[in-house]
MOPAC internal coordinates of N, CA, C and O (Angstrom, degrees):
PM7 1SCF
backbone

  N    0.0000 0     0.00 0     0.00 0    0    0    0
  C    1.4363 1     0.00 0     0.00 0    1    0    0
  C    1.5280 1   109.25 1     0.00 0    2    1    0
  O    1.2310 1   128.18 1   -52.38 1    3    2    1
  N    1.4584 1   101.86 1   127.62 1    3    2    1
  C    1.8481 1   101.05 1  -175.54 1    5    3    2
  C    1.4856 1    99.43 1   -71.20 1    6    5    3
  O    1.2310 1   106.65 1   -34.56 1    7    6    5
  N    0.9477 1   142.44 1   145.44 1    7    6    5
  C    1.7670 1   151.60 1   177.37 1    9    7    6
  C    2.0668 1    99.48 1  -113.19 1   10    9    7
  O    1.2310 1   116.76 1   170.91 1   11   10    9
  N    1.4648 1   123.77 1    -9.09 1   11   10    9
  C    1.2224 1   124.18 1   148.79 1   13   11   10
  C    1.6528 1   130.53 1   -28.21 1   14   13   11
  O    1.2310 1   118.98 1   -66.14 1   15   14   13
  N    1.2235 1   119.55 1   113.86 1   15   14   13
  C    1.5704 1   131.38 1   160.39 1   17   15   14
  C    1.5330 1   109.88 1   -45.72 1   18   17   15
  O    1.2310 1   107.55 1   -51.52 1   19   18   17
  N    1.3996 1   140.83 1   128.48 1   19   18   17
  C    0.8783 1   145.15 1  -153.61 1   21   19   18
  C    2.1266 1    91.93 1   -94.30 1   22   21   19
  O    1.2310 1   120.86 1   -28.20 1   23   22   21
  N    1.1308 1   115.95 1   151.80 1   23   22   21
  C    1.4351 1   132.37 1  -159.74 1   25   23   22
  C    1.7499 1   101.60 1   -52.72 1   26   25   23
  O    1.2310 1   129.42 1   101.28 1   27   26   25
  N    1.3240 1    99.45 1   -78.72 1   27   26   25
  C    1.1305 1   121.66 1   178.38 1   29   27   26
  C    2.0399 1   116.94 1   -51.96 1   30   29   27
  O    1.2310 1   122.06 1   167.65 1   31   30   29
  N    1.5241 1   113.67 1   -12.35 1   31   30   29
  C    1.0245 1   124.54 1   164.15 1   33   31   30
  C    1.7462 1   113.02 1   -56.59 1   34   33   31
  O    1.2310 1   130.33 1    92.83 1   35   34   33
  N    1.5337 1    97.69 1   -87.17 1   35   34   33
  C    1.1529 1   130.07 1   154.08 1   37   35   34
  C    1.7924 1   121.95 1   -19.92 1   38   37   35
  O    1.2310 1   132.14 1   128.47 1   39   38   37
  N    1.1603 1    94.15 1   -51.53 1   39   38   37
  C    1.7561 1    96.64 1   173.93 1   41   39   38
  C    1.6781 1   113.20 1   -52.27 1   42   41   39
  O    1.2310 1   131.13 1   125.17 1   43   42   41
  N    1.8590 1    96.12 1   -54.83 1   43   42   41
  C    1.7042 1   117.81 1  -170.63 1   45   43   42
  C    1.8430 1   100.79 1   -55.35 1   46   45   43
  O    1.2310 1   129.57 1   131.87 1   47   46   45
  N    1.9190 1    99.16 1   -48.13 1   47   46   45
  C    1.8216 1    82.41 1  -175.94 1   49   47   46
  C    1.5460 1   124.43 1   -58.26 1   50   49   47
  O    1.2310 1   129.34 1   129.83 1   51   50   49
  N    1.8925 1    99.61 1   -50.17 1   51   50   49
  C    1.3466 1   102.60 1   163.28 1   53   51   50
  C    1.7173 1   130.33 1   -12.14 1   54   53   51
  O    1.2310 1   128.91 1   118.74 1   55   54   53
  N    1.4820 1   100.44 1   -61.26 1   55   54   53
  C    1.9417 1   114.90 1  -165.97 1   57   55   54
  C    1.4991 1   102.77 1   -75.40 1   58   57   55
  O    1.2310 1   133.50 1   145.10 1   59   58   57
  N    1.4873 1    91.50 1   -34.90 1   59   58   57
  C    1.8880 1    94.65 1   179.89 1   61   59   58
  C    1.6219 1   113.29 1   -56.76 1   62   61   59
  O    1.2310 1   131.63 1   125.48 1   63   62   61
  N    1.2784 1    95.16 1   -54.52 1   63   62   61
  C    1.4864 1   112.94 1  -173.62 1   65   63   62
  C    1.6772 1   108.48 1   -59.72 1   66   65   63
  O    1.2310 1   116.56 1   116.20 1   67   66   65
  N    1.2517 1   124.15 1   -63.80 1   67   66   65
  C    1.3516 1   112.46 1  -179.18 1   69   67   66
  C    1.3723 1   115.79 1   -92.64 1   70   69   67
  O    1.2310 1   115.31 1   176.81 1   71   70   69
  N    1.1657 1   126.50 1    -3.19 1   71   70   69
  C    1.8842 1   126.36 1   165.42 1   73   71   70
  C    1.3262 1   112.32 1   -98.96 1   74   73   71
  O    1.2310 1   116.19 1  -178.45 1   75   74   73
  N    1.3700 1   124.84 1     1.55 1   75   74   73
  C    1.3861 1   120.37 1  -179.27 1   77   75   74
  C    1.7294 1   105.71 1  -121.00 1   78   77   75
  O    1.2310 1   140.63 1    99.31 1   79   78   77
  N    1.5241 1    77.58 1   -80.69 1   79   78   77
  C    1.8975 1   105.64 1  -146.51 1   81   79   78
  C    2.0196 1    85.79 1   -68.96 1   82   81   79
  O    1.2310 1   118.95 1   145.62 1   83   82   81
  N    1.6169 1   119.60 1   -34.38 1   83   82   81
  C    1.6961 1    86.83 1  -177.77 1   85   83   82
  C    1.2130 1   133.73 1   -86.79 1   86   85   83
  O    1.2310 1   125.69 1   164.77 1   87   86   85
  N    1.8118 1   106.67 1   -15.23 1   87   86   85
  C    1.5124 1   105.18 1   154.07 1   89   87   86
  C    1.1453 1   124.96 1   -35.36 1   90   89   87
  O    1.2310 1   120.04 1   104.33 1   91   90   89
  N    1.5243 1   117.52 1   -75.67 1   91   90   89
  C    1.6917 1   132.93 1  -169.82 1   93   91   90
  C    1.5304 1    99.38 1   -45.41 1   94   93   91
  O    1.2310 1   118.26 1   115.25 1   95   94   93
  N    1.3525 1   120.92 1   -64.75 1   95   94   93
  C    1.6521 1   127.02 1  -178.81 1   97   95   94
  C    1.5814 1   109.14 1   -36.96 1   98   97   95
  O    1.2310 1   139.12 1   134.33 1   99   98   97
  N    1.4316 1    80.53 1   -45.67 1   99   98   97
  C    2.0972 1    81.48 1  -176.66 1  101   99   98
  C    1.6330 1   108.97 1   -73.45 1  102  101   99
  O    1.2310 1   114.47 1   146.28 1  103  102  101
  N    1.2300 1   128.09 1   -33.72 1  103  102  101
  C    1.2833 1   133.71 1   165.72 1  105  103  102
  C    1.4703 1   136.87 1   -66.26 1  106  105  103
  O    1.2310 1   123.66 1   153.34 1  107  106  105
  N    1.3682 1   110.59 1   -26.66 1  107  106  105
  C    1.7486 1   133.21 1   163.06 1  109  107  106
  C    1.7297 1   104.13 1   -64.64 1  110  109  107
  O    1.2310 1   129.44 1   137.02 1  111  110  109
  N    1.6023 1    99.41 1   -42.98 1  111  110  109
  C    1.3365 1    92.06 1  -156.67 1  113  111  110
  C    1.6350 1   118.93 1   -88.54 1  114  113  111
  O    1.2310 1   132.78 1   155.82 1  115  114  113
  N    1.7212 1    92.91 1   -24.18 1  115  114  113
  C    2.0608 1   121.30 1   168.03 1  117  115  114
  C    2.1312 1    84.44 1   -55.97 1  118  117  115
  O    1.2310 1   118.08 1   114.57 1  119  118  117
  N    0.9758 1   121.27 1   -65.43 1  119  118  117
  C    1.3988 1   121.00 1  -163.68 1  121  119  118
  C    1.2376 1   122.92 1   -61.62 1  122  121  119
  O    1.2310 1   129.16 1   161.46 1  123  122  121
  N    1.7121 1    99.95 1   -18.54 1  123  122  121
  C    1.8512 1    94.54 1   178.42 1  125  123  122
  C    1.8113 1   103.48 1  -105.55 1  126  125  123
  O    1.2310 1   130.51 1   173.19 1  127  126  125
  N    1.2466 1    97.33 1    -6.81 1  127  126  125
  C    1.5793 1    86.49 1   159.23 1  129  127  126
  C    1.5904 1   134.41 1  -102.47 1  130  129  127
  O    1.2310 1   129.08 1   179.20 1  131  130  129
  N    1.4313 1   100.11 1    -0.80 1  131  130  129
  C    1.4951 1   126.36 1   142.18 1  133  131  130
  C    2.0243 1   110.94 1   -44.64 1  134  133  131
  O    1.2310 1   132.64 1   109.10 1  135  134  133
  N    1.3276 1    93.18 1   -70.90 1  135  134  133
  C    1.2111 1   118.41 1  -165.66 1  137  135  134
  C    1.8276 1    95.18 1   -42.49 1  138  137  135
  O    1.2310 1   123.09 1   116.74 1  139  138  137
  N    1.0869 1   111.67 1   -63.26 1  139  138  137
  C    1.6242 1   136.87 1  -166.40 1  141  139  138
  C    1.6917 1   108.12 1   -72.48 1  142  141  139
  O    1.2310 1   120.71 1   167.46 1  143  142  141
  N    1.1825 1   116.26 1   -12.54 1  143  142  141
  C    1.3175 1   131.76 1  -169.33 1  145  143  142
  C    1.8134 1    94.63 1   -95.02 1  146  145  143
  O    1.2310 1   134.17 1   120.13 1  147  146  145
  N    1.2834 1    90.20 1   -59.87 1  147  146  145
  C    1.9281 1   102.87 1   176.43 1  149  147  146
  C    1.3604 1   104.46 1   -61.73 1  150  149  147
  O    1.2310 1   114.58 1   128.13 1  151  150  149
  N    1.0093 1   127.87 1   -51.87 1  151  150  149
  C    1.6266 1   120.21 1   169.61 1  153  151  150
  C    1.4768 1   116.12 1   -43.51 1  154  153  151
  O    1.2310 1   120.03 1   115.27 1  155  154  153
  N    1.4113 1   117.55 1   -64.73 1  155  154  153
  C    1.4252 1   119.34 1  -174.68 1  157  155  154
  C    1.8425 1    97.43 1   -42.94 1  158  157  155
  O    1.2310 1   125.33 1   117.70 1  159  158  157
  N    1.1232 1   107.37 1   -62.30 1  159  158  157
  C    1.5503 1   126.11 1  -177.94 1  161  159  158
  C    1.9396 1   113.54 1   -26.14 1  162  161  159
  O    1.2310 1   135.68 1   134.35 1  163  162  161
  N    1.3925 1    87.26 1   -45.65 1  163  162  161
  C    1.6825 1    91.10 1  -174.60 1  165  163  162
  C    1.7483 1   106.61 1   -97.39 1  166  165  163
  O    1.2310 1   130.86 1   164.69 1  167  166  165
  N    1.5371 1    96.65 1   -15.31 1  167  166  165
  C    1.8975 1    95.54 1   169.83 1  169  167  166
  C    1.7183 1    97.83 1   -64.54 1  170  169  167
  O    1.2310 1   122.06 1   103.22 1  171  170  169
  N    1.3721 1   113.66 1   -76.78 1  171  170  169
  C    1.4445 1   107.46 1   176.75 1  173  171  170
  C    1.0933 1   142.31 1   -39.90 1  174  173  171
  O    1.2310 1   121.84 1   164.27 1  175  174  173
  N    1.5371 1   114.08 1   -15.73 1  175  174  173
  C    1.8180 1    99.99 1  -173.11 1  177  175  174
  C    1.1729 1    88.86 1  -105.89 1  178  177  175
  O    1.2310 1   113.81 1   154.96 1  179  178  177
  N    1.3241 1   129.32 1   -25.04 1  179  178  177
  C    1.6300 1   129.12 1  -167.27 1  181  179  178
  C    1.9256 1   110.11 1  -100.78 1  182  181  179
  O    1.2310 1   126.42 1  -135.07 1  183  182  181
  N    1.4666 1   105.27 1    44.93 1  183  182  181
  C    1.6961 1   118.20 1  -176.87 1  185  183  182
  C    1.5405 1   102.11 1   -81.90 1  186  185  183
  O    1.2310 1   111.14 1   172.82 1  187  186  185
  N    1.2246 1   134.28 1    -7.18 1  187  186  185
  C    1.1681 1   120.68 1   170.58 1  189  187  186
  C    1.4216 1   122.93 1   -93.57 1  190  189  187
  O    1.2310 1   121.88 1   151.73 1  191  190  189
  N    1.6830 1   114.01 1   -28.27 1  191  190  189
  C    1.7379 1   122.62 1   158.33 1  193  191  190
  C    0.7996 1   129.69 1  -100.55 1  194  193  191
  O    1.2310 1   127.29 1   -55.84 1  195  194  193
  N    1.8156 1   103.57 1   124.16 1  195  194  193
  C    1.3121 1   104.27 1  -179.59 1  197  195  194
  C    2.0408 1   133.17 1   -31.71 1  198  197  195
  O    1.2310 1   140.95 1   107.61 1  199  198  197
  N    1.1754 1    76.94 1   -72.39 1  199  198  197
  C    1.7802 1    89.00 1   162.01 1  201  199  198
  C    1.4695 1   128.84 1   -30.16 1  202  201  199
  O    1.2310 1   119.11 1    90.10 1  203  202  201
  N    0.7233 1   119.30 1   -89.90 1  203  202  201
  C    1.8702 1   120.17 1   154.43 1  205  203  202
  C    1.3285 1   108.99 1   -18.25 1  206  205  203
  O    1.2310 1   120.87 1   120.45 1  207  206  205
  N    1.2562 1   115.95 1   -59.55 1  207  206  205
  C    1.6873 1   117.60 1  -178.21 1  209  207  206
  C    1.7867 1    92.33 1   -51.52 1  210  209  207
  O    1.2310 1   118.99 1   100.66 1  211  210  209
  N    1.7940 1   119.54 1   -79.34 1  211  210  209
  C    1.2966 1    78.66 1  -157.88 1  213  211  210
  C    1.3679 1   121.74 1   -94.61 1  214  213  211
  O    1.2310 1   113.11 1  -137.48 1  215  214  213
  N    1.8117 1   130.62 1    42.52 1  215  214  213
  C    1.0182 1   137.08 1   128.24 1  217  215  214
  C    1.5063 1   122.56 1   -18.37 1  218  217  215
  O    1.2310 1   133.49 1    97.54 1  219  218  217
  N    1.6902 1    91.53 1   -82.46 1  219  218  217
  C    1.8280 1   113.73 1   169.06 1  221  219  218
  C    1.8482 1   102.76 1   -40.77 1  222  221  219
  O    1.2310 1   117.15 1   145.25 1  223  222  221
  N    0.9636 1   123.03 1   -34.75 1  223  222  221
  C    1.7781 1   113.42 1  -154.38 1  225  223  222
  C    1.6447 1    86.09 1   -70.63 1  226  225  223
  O    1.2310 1   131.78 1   120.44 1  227  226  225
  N    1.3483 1    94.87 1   -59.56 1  227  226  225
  C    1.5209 1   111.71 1  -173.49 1  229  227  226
  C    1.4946 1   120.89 1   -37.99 1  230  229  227
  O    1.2310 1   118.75 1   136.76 1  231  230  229
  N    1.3096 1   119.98 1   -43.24 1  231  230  229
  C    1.6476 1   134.67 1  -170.71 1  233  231  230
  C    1.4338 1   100.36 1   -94.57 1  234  233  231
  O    1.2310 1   116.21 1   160.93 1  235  234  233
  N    1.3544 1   124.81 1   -19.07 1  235  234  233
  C    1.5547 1   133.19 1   156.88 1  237  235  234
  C    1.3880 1   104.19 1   -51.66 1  238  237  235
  O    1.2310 1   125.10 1    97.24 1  239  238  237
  N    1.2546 1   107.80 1   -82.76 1  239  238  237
  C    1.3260 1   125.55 1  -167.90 1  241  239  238
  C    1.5857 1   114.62 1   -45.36 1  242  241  239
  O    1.2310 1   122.01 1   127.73 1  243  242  241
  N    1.3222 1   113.76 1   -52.27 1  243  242  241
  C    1.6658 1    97.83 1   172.58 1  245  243  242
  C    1.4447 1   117.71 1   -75.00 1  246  245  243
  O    1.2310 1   119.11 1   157.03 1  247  246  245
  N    1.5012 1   119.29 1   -22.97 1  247  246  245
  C    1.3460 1   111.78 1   152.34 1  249  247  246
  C    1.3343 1   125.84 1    -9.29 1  250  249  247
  O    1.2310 1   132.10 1   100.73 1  251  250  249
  N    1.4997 1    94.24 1   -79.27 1  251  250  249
  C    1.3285 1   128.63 1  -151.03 1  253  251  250
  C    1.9380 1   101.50 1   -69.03 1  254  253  251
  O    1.2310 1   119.93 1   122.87 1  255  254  253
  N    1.6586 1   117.74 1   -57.13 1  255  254  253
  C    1.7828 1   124.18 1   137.50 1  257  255  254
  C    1.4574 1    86.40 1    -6.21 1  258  257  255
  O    1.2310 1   118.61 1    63.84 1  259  258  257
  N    1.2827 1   120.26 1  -116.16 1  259  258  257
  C    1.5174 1   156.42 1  -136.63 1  261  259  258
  C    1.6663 1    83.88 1   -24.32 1  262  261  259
  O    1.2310 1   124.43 1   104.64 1  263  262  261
  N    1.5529 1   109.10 1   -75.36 1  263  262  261
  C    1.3996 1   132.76 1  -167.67 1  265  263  262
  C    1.9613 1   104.95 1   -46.85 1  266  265  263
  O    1.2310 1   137.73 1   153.29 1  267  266  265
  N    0.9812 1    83.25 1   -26.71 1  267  266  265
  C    2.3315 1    85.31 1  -177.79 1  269  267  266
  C    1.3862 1   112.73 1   -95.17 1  270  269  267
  O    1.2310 1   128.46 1   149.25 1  271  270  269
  N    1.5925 1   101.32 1   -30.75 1  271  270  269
  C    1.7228 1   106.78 1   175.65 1  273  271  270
  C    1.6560 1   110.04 1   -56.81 1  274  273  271
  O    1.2310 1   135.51 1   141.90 1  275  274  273
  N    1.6810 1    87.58 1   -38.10 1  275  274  273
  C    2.0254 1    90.25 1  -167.61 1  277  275  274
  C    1.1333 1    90.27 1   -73.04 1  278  277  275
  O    1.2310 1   103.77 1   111.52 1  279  278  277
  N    1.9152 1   147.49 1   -68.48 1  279  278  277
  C    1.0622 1   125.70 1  -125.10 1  281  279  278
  C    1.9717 1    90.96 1   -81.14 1  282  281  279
  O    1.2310 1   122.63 1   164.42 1  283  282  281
  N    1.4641 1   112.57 1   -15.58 1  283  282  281
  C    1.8479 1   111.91 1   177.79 1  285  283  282
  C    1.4544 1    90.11 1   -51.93 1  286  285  283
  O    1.2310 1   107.71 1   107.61 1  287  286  285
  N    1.5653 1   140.54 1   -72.39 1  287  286  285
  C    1.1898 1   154.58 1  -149.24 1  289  287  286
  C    1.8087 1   101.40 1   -62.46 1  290  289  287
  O    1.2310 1   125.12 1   129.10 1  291  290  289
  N    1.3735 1   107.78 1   -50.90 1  291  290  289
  C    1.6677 1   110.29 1   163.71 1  293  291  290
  C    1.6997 1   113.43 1   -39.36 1  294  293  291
  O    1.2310 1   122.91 1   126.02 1  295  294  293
  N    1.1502 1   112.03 1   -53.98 1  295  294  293
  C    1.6671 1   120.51 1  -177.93 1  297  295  294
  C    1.4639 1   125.08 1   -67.18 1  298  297  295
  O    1.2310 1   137.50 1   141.88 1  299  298  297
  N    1.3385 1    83.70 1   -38.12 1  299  298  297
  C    1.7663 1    93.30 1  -176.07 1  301  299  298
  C    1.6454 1   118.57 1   -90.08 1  302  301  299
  O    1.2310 1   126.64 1  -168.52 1  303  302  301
  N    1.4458 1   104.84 1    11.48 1  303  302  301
  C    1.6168 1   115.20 1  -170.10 1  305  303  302
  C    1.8522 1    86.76 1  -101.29 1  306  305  303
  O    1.2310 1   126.56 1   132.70 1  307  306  305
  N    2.0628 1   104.98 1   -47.30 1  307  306  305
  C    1.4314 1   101.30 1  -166.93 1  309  307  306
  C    1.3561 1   113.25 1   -80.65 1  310  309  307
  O    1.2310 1   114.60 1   157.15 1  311  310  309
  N    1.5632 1   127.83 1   -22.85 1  311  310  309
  C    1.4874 1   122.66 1   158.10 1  313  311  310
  C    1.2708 1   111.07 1   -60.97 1  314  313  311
  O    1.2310 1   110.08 1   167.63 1  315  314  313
  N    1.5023 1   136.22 1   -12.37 1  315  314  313
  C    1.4885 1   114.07 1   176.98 1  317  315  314
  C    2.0584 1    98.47 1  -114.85 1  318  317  315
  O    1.2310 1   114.73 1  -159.94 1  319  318  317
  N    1.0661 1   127.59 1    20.06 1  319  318  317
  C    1.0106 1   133.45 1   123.90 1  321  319  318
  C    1.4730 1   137.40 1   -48.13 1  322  321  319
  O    1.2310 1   132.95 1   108.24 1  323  322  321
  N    1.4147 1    92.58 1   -71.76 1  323  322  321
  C    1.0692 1   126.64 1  -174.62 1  325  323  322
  C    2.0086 1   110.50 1   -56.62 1  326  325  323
  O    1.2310 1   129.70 1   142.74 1  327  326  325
  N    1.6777 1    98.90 1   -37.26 1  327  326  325
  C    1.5828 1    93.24 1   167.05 1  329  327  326
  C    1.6178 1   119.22 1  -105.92 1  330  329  327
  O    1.2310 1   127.91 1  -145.02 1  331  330  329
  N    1.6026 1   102.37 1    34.98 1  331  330  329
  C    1.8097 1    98.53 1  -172.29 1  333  331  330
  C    2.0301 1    72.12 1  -126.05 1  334  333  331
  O    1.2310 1   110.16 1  -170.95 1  335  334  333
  N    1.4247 1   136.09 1     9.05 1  335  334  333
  C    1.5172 1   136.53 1   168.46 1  337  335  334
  C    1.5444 1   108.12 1    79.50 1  338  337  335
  O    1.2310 1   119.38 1  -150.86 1  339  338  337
  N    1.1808 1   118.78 1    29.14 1  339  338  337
  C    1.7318 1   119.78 1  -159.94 1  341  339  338
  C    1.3077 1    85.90 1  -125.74 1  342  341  339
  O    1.2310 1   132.20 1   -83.57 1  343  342  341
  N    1.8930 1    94.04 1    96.43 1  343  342  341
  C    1.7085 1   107.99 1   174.07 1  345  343  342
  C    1.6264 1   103.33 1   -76.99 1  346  345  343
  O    1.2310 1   135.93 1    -8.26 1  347  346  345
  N    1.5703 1    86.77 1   171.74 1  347  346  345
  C    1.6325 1   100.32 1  -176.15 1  349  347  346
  C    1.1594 1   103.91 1   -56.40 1  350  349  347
  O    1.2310 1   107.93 1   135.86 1  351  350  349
  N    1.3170 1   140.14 1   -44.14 1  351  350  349
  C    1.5333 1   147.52 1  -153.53 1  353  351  350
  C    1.6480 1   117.07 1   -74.71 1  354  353  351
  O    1.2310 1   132.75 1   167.35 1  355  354  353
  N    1.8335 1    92.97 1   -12.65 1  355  354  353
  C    1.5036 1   104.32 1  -164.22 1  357  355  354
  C    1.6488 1    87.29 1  -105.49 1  358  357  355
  O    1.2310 1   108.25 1   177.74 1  359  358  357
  N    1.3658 1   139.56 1    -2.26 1  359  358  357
  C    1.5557 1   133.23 1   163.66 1  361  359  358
  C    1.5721 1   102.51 1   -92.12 1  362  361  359
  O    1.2310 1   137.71 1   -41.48 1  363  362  361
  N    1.1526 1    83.29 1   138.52 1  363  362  361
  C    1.8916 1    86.80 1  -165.96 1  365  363  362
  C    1.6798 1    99.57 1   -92.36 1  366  365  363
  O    1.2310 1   120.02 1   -27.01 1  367  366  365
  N    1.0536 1   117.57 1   152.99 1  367  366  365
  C    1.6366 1   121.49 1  -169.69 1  369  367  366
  C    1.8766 1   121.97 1   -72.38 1  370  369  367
  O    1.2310 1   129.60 1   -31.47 1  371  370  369
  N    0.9793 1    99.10 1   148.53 1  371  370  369
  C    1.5117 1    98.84 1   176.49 1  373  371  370
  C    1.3017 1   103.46 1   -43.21 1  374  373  371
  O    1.2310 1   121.54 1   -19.93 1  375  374  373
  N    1.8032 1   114.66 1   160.07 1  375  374  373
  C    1.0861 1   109.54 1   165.09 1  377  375  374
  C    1.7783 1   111.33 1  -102.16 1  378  377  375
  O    1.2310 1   128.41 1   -19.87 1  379  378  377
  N    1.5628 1   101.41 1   160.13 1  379  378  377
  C    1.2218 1    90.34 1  -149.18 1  381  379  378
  C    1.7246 1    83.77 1  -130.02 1  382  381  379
  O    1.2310 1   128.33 1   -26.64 1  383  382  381
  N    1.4303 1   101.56 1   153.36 1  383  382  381
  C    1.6336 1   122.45 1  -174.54 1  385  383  382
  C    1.3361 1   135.63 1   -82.24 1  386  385  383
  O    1.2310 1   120.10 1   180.00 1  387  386  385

């Protein structure tokens, strides 16, 4: 019994995967380290009030969420790859500039 992903399967995850789902991933995740970057930003300039301080903790902290949710969503795209048999080699690569 072939245990093979059928062609046209494989093609569709491929396009999904690098014309869809890794843009957005790459863009959620550019934005939550934005997010976490601006936090650090307002922890430091604002070290003399309390408030501001834990403003900054706060905009850290979901940062930092934001940044674990994506790389969870990174894992859980290649374990269900990974159990539909659609090796890395079979997603064809970004295109590049």
């Amino acid at each position: 019994m072939d245990n093979s992903v059928p062609e046209p399967v494989q093609t569709f995850m491929g396009k999904v995967m690098s014309e869809i789902l890794n843009p957005i991933m790459g863009l959620i995740f550019a934005a939550a380290l934005v997010y976490f970057l601006y936090g650090l930003m307002v922890f430091i300039f604002g070290a003399g009030e309390q408030a501001k301080r834990a403003e900054g903790k706060q905009h850290m902290l979901w940062g930092l969420v934001g940044m674990l949710i994506m790389v969870s969503v990174f894992s859980i795209i290649k374990l269900a790859l990974n159990t539909f048999g659609v090796a890395d080699s079979d997603i064809p690569a970004p295109l590049e500039l």
